[in-house]
RODO-181494 format. One line per field, with one value per atom (N, C-alpha, C): residue number from 1; x, y, z. Coordinates in steps of 0.2 Angstrom, whole numbers, always signed. Layout:
seq <- NUM_...
px <- X_...
py <- Y_...
pz <- Z_...
//
This chain:
seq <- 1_1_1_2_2_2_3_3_3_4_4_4_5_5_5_6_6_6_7_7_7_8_8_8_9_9_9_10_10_10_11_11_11_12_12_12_13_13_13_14_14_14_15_15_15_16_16_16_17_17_17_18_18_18_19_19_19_20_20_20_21_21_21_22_22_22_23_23_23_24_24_24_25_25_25_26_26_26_27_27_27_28_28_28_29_29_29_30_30_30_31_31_31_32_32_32_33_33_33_34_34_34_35_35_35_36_36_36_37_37_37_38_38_38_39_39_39_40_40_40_41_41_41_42_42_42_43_43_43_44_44_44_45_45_45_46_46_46_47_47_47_48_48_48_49_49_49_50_50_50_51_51_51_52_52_52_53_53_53_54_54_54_55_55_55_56_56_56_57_57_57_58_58_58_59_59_59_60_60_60_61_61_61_62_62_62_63_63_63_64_64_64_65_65_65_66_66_66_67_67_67_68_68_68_69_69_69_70_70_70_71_71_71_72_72_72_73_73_73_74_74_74_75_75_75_76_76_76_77_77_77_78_78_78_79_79_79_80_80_80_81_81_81_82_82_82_83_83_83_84_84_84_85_85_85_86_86_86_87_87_87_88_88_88_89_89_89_90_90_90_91_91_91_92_92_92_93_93_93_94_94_94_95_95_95_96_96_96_97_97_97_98_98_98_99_99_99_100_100_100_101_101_101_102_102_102_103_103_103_104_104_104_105_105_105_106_106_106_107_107_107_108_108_108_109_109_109_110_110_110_111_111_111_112_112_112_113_113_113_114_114_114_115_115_115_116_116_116_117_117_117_118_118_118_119_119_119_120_120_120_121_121_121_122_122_122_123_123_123_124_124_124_125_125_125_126_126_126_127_127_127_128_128_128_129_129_129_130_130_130_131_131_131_132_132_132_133_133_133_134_134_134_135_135_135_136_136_136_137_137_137_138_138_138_139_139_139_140_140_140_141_141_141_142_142_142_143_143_143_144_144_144_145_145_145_146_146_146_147_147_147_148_148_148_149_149_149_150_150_150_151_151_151_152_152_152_153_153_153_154_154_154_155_155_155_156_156_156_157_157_157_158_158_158_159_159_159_160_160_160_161_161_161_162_162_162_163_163_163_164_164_164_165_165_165_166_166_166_167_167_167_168_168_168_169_169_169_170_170_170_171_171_171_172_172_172_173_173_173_174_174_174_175_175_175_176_176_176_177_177_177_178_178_178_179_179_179_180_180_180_181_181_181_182_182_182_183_183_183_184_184_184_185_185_185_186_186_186_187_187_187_188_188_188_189_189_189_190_190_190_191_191_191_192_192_192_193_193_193_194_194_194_195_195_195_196_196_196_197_197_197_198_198_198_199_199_199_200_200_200_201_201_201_202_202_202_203_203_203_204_204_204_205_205_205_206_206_206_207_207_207_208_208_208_209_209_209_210_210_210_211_211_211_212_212_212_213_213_213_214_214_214_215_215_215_216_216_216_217_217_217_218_218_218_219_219_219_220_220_220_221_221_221_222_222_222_223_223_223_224_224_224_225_225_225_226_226_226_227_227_227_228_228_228_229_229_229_230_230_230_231_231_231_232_232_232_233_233_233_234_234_234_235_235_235_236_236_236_237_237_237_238_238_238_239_239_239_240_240_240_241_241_241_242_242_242_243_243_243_244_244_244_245_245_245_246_246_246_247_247_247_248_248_248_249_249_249_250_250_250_251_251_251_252_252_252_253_253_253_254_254_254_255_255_255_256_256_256_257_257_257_258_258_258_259_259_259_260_260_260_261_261_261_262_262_262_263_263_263_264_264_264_265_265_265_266_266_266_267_267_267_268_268_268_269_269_269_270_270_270_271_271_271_272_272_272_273_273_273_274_274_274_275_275_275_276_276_276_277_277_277_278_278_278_279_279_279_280_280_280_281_281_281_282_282_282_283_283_283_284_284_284_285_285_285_286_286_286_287_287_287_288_288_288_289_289_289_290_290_290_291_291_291_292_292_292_293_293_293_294_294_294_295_295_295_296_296_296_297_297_297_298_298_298_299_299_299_300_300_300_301_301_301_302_302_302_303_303_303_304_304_304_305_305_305_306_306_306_307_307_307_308_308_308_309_309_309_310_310_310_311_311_311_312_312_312_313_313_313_314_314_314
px <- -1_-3_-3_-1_-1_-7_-10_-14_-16_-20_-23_-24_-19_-19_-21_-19_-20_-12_-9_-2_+0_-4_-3_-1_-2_+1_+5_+8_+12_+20_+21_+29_+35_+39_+46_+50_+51_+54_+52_+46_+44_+43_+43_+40_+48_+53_+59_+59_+59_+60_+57_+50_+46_+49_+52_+54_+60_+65_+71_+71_+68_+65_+61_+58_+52_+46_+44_+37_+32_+31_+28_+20_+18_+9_+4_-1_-6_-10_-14_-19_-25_-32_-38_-36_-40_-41_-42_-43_-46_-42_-42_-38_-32_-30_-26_-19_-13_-7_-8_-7_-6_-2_+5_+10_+17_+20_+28_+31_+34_+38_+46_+47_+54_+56_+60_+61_+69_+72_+79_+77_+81_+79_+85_+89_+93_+97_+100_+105_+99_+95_+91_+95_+94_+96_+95_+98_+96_+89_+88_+81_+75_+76_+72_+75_+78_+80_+76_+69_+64_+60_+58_+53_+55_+58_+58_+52_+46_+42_+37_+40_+38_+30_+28_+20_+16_+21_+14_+12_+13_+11_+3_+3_+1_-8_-12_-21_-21_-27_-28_-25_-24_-20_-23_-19_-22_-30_-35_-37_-37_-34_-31_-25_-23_-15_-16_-15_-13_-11_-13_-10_-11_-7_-7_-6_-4_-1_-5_-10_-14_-18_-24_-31_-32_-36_-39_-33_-32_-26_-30_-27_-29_-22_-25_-21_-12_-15_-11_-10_-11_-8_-9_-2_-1_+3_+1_+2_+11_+15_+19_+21_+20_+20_+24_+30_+33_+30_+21_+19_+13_+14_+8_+12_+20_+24_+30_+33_+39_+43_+50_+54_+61_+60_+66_+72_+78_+83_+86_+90_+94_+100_+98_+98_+94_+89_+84_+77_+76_+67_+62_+57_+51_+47_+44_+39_+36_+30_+20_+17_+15_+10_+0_+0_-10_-13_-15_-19_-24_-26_-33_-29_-26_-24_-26_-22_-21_-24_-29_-31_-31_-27_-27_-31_-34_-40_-41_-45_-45_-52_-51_-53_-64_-64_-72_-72_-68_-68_-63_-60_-55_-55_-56_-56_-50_-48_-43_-39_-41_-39_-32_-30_-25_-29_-22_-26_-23_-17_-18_-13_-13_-12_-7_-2_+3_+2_+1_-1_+6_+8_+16_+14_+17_+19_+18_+19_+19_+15_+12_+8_+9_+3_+2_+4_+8_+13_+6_+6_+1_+4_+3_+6_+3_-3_-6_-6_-2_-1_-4_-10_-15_-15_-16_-13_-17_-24_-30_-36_-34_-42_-42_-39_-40_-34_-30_-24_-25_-21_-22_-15_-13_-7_-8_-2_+1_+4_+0_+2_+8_+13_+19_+19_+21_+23_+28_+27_+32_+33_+38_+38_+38_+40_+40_+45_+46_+51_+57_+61_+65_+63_+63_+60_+66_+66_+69_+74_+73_+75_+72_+67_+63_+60_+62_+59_+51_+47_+41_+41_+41_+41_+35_+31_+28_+30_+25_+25_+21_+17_+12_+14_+22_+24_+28_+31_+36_+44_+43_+50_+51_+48_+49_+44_+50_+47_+47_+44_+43_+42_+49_+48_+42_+38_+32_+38_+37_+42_+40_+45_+45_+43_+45_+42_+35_+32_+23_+20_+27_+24_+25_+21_+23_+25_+30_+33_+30_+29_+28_+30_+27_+28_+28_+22_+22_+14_+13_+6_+1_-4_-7_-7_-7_-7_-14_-11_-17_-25_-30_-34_-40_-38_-43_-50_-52_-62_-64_-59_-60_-60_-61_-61_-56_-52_-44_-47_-44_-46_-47_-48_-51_-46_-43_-38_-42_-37_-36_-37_-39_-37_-30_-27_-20_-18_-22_-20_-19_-21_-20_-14_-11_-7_-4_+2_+1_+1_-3_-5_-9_-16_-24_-23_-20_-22_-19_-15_-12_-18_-19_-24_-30_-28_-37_-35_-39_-40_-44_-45_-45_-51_-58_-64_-63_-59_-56_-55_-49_-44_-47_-53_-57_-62_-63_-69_-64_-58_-53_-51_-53_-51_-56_-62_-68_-70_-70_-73_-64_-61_-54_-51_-45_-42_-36_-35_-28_-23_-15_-11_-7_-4_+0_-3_-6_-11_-4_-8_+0_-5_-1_-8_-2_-4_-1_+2_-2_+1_+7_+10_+17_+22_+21_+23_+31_+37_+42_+47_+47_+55_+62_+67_+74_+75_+72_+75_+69_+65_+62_+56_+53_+46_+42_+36_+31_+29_+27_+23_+18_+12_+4_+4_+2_+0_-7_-9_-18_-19_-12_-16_-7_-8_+0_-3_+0_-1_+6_+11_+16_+20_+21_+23_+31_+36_+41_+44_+45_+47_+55_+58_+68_+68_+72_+72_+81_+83_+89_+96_+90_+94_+89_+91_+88_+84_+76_+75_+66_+60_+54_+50_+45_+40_+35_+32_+25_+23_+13_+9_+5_+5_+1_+0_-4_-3_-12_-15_-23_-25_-27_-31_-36_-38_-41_-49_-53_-58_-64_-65_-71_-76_-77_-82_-87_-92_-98_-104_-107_-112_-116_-116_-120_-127_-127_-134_-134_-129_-129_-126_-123_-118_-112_-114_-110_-111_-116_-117_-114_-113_-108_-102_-101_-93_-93_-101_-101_-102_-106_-108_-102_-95_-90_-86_-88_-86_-89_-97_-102_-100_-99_-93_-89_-87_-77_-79_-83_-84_-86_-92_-93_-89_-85_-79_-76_-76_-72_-75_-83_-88_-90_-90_-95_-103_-108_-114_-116_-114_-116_-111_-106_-103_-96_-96_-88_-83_-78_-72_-68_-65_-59_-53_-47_-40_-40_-34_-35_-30_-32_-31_-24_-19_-13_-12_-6_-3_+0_-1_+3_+10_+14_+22_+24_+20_+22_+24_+20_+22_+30_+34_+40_+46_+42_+49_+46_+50_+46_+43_+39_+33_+37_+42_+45_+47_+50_+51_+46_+37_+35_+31_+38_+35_+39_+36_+40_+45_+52_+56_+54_+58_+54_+55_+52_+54_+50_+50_+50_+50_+55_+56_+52_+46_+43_+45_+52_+56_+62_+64_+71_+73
py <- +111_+106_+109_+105_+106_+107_+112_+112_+109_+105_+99_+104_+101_+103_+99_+99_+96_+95_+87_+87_+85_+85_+84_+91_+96_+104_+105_+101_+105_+106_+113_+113_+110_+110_+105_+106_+113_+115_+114_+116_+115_+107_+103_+96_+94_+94_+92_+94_+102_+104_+100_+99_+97_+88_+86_+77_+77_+84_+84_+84_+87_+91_+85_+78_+74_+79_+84_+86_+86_+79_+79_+81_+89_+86_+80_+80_+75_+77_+69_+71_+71_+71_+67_+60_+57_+51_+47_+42_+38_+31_+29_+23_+24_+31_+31_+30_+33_+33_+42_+40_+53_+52_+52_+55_+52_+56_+54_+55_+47_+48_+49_+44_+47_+44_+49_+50_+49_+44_+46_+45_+49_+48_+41_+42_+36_+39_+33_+34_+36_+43_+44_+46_+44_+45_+54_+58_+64_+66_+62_+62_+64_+62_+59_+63_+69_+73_+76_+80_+83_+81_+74_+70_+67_+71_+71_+73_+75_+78_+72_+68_+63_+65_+70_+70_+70_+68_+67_+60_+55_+50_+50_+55_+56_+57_+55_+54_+51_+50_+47_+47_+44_+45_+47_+50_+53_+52_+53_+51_+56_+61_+64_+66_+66_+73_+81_+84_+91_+95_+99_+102_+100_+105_+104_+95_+94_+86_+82_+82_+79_+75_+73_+70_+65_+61_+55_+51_+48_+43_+36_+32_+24_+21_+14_+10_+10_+14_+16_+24_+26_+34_+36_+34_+34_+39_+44_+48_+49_+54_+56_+62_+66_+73_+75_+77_+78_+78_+82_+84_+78_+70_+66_+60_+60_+55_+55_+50_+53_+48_+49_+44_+41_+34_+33_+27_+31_+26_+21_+18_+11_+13_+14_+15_+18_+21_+26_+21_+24_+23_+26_+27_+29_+25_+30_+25_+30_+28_+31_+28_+33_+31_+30_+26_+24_+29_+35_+35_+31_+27_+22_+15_+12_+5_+2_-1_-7_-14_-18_-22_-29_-35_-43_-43_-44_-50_-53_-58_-65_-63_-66_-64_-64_-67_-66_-58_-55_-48_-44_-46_-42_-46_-44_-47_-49_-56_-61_-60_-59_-59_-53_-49_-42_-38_-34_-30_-24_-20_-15_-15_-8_-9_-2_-3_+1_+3_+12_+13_+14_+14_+17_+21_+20_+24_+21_+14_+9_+9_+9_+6_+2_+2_-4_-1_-3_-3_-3_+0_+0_-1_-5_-8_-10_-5_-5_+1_+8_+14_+19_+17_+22_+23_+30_+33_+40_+40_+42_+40_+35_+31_+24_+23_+16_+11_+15_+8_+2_-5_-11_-13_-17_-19_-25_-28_-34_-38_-33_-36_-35_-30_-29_-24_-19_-12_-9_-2_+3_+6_+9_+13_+7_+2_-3_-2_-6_-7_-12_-14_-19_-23_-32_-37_-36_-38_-41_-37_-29_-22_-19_-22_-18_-23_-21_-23_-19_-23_-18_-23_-18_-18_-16_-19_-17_-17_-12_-13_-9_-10_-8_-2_-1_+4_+7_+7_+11_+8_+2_+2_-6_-11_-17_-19_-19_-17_-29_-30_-36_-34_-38_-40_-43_-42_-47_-51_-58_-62_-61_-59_-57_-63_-69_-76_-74_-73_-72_-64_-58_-53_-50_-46_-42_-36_-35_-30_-23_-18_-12_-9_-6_+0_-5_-10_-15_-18_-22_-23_-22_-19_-17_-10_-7_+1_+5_+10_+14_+16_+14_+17_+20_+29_+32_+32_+28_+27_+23_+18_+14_+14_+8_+10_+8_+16_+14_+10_+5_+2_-6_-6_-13_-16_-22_-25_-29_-29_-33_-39_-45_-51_-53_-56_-56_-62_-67_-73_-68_-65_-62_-61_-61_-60_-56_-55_-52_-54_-61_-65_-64_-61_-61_-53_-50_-42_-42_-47_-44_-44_-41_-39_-36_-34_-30_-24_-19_-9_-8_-3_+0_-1_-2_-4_-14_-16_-25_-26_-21_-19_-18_-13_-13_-18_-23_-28_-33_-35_-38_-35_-29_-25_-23_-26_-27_-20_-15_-9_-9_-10_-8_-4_+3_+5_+3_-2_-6_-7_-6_-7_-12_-13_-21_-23_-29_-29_-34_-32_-36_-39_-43_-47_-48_-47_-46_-51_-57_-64_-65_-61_-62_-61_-57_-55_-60_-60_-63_-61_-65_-60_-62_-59_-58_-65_-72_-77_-81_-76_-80_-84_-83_-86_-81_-85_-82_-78_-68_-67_-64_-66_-61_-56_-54_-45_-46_-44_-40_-33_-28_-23_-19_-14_-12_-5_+1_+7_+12_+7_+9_+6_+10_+3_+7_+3_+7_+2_+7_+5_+4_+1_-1_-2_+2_+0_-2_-8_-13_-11_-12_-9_-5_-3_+1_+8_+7_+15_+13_+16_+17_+23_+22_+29_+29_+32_+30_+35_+33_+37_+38_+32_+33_+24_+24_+18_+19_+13_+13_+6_+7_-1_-1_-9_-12_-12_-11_-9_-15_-16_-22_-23_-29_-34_-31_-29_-27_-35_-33_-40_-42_-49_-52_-48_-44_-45_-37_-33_-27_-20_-23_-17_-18_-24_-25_-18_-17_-12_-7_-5_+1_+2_-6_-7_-7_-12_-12_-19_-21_-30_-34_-30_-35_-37_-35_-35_-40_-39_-46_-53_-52_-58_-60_-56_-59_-62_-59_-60_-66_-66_-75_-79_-78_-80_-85_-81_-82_-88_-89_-89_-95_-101_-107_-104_-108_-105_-106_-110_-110_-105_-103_-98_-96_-105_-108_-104_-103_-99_-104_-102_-105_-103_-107_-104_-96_-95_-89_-89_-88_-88_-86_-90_-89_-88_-85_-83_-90_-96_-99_-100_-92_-93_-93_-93_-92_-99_-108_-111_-113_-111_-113_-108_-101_-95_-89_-85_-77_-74_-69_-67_-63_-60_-56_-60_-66_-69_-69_-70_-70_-64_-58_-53_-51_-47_-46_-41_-41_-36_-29_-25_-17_-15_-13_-10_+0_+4_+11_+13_+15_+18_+25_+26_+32_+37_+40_+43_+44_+37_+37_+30
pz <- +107_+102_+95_+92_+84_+81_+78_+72_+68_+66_+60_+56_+50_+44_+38_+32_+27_+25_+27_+26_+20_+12_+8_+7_+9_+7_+9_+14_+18_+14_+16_+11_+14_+9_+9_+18_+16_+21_+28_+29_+36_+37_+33_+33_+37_+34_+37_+43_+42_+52_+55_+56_+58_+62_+56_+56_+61_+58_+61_+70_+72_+79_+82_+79_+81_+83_+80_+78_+75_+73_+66_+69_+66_+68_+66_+70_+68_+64_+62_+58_+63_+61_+65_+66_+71_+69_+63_+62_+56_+52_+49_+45_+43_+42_+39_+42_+42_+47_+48_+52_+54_+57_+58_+60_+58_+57_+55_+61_+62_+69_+66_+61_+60_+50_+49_+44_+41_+39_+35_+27_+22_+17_+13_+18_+11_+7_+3_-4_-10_-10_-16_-21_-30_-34_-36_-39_-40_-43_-47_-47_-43_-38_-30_-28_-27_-21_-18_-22_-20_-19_-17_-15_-7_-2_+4_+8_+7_+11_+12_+21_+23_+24_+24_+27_+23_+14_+10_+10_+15_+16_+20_+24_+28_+25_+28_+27_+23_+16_+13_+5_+3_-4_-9_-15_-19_-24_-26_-31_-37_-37_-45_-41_-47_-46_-48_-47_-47_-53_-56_-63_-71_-73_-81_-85_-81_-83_-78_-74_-69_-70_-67_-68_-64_-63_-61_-60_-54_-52_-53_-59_-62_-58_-62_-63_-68_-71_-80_-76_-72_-71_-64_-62_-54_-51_-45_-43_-42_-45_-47_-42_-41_-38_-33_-32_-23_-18_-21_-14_-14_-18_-15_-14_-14_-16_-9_-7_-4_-5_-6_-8_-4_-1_+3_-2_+2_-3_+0_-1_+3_+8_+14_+21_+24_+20_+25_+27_+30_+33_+35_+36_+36_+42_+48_+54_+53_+53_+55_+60_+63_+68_+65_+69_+66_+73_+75_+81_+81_+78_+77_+78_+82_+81_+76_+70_+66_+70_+68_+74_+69_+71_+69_+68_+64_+63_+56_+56_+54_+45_+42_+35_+39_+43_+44_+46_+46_+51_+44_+42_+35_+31_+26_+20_+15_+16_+13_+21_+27_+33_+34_+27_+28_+33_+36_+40_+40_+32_+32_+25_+20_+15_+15_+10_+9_+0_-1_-7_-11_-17_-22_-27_-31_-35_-42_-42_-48_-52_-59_-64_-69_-73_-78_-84_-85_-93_-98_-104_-108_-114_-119_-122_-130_-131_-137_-139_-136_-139_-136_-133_-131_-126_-124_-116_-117_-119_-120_-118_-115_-110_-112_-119_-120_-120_-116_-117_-113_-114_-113_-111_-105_-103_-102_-102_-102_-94_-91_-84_-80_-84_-80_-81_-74_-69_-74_-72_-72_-64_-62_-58_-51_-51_-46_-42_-36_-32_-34_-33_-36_-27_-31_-26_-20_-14_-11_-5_-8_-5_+0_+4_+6_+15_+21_+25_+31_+32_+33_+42_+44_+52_+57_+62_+66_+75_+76_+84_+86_+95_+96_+101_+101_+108_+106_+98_+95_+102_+103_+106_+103_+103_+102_+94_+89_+83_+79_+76_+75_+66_+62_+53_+52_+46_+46_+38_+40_+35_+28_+27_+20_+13_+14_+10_+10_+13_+14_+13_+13_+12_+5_+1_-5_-5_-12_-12_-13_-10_-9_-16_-16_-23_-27_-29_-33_-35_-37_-36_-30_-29_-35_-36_-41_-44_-41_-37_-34_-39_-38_-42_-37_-40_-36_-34_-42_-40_-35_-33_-28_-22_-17_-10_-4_-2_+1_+9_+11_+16_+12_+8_+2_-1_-1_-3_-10_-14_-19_-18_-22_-19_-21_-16_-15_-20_-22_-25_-34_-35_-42_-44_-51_-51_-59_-63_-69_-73_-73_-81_-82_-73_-73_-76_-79_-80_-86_-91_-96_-100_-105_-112_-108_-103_-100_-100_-101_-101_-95_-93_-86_-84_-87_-85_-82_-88_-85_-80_-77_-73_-66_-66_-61_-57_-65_-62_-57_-60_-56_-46_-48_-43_-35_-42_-38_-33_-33_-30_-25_-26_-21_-24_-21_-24_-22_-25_-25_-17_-15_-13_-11_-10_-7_+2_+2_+9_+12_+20_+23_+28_+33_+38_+42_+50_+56_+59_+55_+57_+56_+50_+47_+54_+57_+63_+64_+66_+67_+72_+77_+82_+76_+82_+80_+76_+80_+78_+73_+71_+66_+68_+76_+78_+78_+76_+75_+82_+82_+86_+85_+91_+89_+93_+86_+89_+89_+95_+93_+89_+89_+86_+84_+81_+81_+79_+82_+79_+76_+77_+74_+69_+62_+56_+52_+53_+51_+42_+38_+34_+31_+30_+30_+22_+20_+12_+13_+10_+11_+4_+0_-5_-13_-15_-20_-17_-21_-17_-19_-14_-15_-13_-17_-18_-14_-10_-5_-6_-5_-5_+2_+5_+10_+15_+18_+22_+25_+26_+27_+32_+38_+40_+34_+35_+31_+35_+30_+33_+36_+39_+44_+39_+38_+32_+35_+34_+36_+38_+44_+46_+39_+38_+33_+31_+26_+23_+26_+27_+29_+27_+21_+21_+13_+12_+5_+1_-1_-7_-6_-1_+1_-1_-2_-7_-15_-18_-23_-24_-31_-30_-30_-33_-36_-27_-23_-16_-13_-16_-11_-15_-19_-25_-19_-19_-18_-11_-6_+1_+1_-5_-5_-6_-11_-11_-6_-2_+3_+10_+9_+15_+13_+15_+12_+13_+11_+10_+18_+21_+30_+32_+31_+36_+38_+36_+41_+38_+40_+39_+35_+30_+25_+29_+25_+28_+23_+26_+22_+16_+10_+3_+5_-2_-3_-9_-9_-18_-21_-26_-27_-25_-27_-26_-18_-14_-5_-3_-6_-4_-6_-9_-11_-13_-14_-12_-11_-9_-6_-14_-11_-16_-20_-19_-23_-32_-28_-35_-41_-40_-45_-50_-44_-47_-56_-58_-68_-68_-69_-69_-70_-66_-67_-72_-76_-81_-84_-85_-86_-82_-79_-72_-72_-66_-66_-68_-62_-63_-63_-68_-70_-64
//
């Protein structure tokens, strides 16, 4: 049996062998994904060549980066590094295993009914000069995925894998921008979009963010066979990622964590949480449908995202 280590350290070298052979060690249990079942990198540009070490997906993702050039992982300063970054290009793909099953459920039990989140590399363009603490963005990404490149896969046996449809799913390496202070397991509300963030700086950006550290949330119901019908999953612990054309950055992948019983457990997340819950909850209890992004009823989410523009790294 493999040794439990810290696979954000692990080096380059051995992390390939490792993928090449299907030995990937595990992590502990937990939320997050622990094991690389398989790895290709793709058509990565030279830039990206060094950003192959599939196990820095692996546990919890970053909340600072490392070194002379390092600090606290925001909104506006998103994890960059080989060893907290891996990069797949257009034919490659990426499967993780959850030992914790990913489990369906319905926004009374997850919140905005997502039920697991995929972390990138993307940030918020700042646009006042300031890159000191005080800068303010306009709502549009650096370091994004380009729309429409990108297919995300599940399955509960690693044999029989189901697309969650893509008109109802978001683009990975794209909103929202990982922020470390936050709580990974905690999604974003999915209906926001980058009008509600242009001219706000990074305390704004948080109260929006409501005690979350960001990712793109997906929900199990997207679930589709070969021909396009809907299937249910109760739970999936294998999620594979298919990059179609262009290339993306990941950091890490996380279930989304159980709303806690009424009157028990909000603060644990933070007031801007018991907001949003209520949000969600009429004052008797009853359950809403589950909130939608305006652009889902009439074309895939991708479209209303804002062209890439300053590419992280090139």
């Amino acid at each position: 049996m493999w040794k439990r280590i810290d696979m954000k350290k692990m080096n380059l070298i051995g992390g390939i062998a490792l993928v090449a052979f299907g030995l990937s060690p595990k992590l502990a249990a937990g939320p997050y994904a622990d094991q690389v079942v398989s790895y290709q990198t793709g058509s990565l540009p030279a830039n990206l060549k060094s950003f192959t070490n599939a196990f820095a997906v692996l546990g919890a993702p970053s909340r600072e980066t490392p070194g002379a050039f390092g600090g606290p992982v925001d909104p506006f300063s998103p994890p960059y590094l080989n060893s907290q970054l891996v990069s797949i290009g257009e034919g490659g793909s990426l499967t993780v295993r959850f030992e914790e099953p990913v489990v369906n459920l319905d926004q009374k039990e997850h919140l905005y009914g997502l039920d697991f989140l995929v972390y990138g590399n993307a940030g918020f363009v700042i646009t006042n000069g300031n890159f000191s603490g005080g800068g303010i963005t306009d709502g549009t990404l650096f370091g994004q995925a380009k729309p429409g490149g990108i297919q995300v896969l599940v399955s509960a046996n690693n044999r029989d894998y189901y697309a969650l449809k893509s008109a109802l799913a978001p683009v990975i390496d794209s909103y929202y921008p990982t922020d470390g202070s936050g709580s990974f397991g905690i999604p974003v509300d999915p209906r926001l979009g980058s009008g509600d963030f242009a001219g706000r700086n990074l305390s704004e950006l948080r109260a929006l963010y409501a005690g979350s550290a960001g990712g793109s949330g997906f929900d199990l119901d997207w679930a589709v066979d070969e021909q396009g019908s809907p299937v249910f999953l109760d739970a999936i612990s294998y999620l594979r990622i298919e990059v179609l054309s262009g290339h993306i950055d990941l950091e890490g992948f996380t279930a989304v964590t159980l709303i806690p019983e009424p009157g028990t457990g909000w603060l644990l997340f933070g007031g801007g949480l018991l907001l949003a819950w209520k949000g969600l909850l009429g004052s008797g209890g009853a359950e809403r449908r589950k909130p939608t992004r305006p652009d889902q009823q009439a074309r895939p989410s991708e479209a209303c995202l804002p062209t890439p523009v300053n590419r992280w790294r090139g």
